[in-house]
Each structure stands twice: as C-alpha cells, then as structure tokens.
PLY file of the C-alpha trace (Angstrom):
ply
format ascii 1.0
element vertex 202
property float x
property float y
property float z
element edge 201
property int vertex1
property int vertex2
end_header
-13.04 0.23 18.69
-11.66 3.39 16.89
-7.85 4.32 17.13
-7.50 7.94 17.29
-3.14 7.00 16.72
-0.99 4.55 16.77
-0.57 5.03 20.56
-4.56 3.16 20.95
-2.88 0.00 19.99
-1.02 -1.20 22.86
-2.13 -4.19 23.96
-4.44 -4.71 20.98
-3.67 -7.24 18.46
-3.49 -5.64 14.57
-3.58 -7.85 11.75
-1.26 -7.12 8.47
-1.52 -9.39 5.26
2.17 -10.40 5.21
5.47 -10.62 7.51
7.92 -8.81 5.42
5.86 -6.86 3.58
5.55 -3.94 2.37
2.71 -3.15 4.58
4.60 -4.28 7.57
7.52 -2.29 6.71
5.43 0.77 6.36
3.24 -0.08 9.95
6.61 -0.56 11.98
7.98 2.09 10.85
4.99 4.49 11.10
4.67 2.50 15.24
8.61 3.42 15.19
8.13 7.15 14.72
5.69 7.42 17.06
7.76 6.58 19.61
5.72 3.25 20.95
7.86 -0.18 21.57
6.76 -2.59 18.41
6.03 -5.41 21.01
3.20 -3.49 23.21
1.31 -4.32 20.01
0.34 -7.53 19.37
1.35 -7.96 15.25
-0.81 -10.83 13.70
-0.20 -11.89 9.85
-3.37 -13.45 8.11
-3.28 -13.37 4.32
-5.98 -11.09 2.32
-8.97 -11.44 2.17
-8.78 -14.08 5.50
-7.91 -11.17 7.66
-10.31 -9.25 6.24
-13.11 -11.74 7.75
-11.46 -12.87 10.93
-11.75 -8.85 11.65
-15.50 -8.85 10.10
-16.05 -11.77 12.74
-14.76 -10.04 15.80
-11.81 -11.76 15.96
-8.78 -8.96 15.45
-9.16 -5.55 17.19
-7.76 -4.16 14.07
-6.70 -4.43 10.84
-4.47 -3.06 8.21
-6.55 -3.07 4.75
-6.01 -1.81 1.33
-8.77 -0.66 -0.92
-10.93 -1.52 -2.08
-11.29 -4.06 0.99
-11.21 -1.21 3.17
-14.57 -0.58 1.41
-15.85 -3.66 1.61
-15.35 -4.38 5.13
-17.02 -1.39 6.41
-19.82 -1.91 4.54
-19.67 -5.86 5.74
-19.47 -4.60 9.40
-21.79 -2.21 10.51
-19.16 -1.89 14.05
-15.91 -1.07 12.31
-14.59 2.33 12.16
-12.09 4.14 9.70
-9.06 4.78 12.32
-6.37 5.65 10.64
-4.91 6.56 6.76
-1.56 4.98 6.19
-0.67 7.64 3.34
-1.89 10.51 5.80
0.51 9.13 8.49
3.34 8.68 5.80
2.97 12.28 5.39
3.48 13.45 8.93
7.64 12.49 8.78
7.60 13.37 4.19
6.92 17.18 3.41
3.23 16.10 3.85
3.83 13.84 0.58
1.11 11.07 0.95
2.86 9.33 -2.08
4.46 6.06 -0.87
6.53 4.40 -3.33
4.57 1.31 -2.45
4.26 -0.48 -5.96
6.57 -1.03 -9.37
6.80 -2.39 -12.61
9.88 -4.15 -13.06
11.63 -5.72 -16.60
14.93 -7.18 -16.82
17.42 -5.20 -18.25
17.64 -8.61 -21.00
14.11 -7.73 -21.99
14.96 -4.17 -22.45
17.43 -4.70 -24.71
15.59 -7.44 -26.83
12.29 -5.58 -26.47
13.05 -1.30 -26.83
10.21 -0.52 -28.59
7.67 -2.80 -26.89
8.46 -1.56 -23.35
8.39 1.93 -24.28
4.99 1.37 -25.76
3.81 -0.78 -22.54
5.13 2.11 -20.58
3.16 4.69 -22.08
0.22 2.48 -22.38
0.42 1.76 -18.32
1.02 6.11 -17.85
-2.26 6.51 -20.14
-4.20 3.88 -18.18
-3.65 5.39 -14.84
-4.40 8.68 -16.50
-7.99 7.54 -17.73
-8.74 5.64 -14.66
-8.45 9.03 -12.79
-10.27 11.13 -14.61
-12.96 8.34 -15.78
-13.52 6.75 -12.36
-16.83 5.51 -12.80
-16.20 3.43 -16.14
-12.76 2.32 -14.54
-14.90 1.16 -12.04
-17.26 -0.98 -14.18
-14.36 -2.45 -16.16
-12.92 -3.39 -12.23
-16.03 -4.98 -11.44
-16.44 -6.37 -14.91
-13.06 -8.61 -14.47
-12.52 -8.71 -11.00
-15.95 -10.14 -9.71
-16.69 -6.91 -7.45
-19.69 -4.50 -7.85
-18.30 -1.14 -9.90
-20.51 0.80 -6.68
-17.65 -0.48 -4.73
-14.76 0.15 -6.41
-16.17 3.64 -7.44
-15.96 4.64 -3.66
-13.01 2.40 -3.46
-11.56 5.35 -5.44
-11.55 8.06 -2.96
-9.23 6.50 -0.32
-7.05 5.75 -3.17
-3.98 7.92 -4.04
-3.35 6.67 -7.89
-0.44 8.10 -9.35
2.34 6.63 -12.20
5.74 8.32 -11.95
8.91 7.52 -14.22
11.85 5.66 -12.60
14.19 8.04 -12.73
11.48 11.12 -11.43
10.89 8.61 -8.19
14.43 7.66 -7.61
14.85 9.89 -4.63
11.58 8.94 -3.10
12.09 5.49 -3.55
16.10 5.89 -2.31
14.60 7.87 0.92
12.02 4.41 1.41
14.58 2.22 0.75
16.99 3.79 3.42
14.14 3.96 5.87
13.52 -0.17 5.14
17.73 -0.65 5.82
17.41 1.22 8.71
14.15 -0.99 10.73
13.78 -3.63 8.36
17.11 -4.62 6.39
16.09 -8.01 5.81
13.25 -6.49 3.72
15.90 -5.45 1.22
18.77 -8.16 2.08
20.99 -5.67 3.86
21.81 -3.07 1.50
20.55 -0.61 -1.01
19.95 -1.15 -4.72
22.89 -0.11 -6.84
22.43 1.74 -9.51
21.70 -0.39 -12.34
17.78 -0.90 -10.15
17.30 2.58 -11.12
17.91 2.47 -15.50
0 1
1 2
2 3
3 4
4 5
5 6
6 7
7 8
8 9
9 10
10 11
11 12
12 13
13 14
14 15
15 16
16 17
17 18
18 19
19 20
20 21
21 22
22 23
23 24
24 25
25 26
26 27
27 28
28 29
29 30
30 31
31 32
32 33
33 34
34 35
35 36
36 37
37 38
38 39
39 40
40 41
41 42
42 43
43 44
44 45
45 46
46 47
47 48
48 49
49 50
50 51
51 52
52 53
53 54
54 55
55 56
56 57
57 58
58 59
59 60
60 61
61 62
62 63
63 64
64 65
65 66
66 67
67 68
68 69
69 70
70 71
71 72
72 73
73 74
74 75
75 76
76 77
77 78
78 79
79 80
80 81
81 82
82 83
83 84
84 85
85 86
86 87
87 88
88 89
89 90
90 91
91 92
92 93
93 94
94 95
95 96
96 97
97 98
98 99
99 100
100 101
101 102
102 103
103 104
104 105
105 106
106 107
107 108
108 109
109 110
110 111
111 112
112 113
113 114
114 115
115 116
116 117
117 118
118 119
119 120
120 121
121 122
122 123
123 124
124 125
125 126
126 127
127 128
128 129
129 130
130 131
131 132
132 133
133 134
134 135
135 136
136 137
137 138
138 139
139 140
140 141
141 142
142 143
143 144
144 145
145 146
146 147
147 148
148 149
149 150
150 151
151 152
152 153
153 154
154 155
155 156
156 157
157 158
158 159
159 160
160 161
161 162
162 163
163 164
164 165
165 166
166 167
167 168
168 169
169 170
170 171
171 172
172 173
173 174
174 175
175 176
176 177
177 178
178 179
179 180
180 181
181 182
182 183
183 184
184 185
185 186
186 187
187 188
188 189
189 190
190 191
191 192
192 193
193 194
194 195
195 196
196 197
197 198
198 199
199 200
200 201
C-alpha cells in the first residue's frame, strides 16, 4: 500500500508513537488542512520501535516513522513504500519552509543564572555539533552506530531524509509562535490552553 496524500487514508488505520505528541499534533493538523474528517482515519498509538514491527508484520496499513527507523523498516520490509514526507507536507501551508520546530533544548531560567558561562559554552558546543554532523556525515554516522547499537550504513542514509538544523531561541521565536498557535488552535490540550508567555522565549 502506497499513499499518494493524506486523502488514501480513509478507512485505513495509521499508527503514531504517542497521543499528544508532537507527531500527532503535526499528522492532525497536516489531515486538518487537507480538508479530510480526522475520524475517516483510523489513528492507532503504539510506542517506538513496537509500531515499527507491528507495521513490519502486516499489522498497520501505515505508519508514521522518524529516521532513522524510517530506514530501517524499509530495509526490514521488502513491501513497504515511502508515501509521504512530513517536512515536505509542512511546507505546502509554510513559505515551502520544511523546518518544523519539532525539538528544543530547554534550562531553567535558575540554572541560567547560577550557570552563565557553562550554558553559553554547552550552547555553542550543541551549534558546533550539529555543524560537524552535517558536513561530516559519514563519521557522525559511525560515532551513531558506535553508541547507539545501529550499523553507521544505516544512519549514513538515515541522513538524507533528515532536515538537521540548530537555530537560536530568539531567531525561531516566530516559527515556533506560528506552531504553537497552530497546536492552540486543533490541539490546545497539547499546550494546556494557551501560549507561552514571554519569559519561554529568554
């Protein structure tokens, strides 16, 4: 089974990792858009990797993976098919911006103020990281496999589905205010009914 859109769902059942998720914030929404009633699809939630081989076993029409599972699993199943990119969707309804704000790093603004100088040199540590991994994709790949049990081949593909990018807090803060407002809007209980004030943001 290969989904050309969203629309090749209905009446399918599509497995996400969690309820309330991020990924299941980003699915409805992306279901929303395209103009199809959430309940002519049949949502399952199985945590990763369990979903991963329930779908491997023919048990889920289809499945919402990130890398580098979405690697793994076609590899594992010679019968599944690439359907659909989540960041390519995203794009269609955000100035064909495949950047989600999908992932931060957080501190407490206690720790800030008892830890200036180590935070600012984590930060920059984290920006150089993502920077290296980048442009040094195979040997970020054997460090991957190294200390997370997977084979660096994998992860090295892994790579090119994989939009890696590091922005400042206060460079995102309008992408992640436009996400946030799109949560409140389908999801509030995602986000406990309101937006972030503006303390979230320092």
């Amino acid at each position: 089974f290969k989904a050309d859109n969203w629309k090749d769902l209905k009446g399918k059942t599509l497995c996400l990792p969690l309820k309330g998720g991020p990924l299941d914030f980003v699915v409805r929404y992306l279901i929303e858009k395209t103009g199809i009633d959430i309940d002519e699809i049949n949502l399952v939630y199985k945590p990763l990797p369990h979903g991963a081989k329930y779908f491997q076993m023919g048990e889920l029409d289809a499945i919402v993976l990130p890398e580098p599972l979405v690697t793994i699993t076609l590899k594992n199943t010679p019968q599944a098919k690439l359907s659909l990119d989540i960041q390519k969707e995203w794009s269609k309804y955000h100035q064909d911006d495949r950047r989600i704000p999908f992932v931060g790093l957080f501190a407490s603004s206690a720790f800030l103020v008892q830890h200036p100088e180590l935070t600012e040199e984590f930060r920059l540590l984290y920006f150089e990281g993502v920077r290296w991994a980048n442009q040094n994709q195979k040997e970020a790949a054997e460090l991957a496999g190294k200390y997370l049990k997977i084979p660096p081949d994998i992860f090295e593909e892994a790579f090119q589905g994989i939009h890696f990018e590091c922005i400042a807090s206060q460079e995102s803060r309008d992408r992640v205010q436009e996400y946030l407002e799109e949560i409140l809007k389908i999801y509030p209980e995602l986000i406990y009914g309101r937006l972030p004030d503006e303390e979230f943001y320092q």
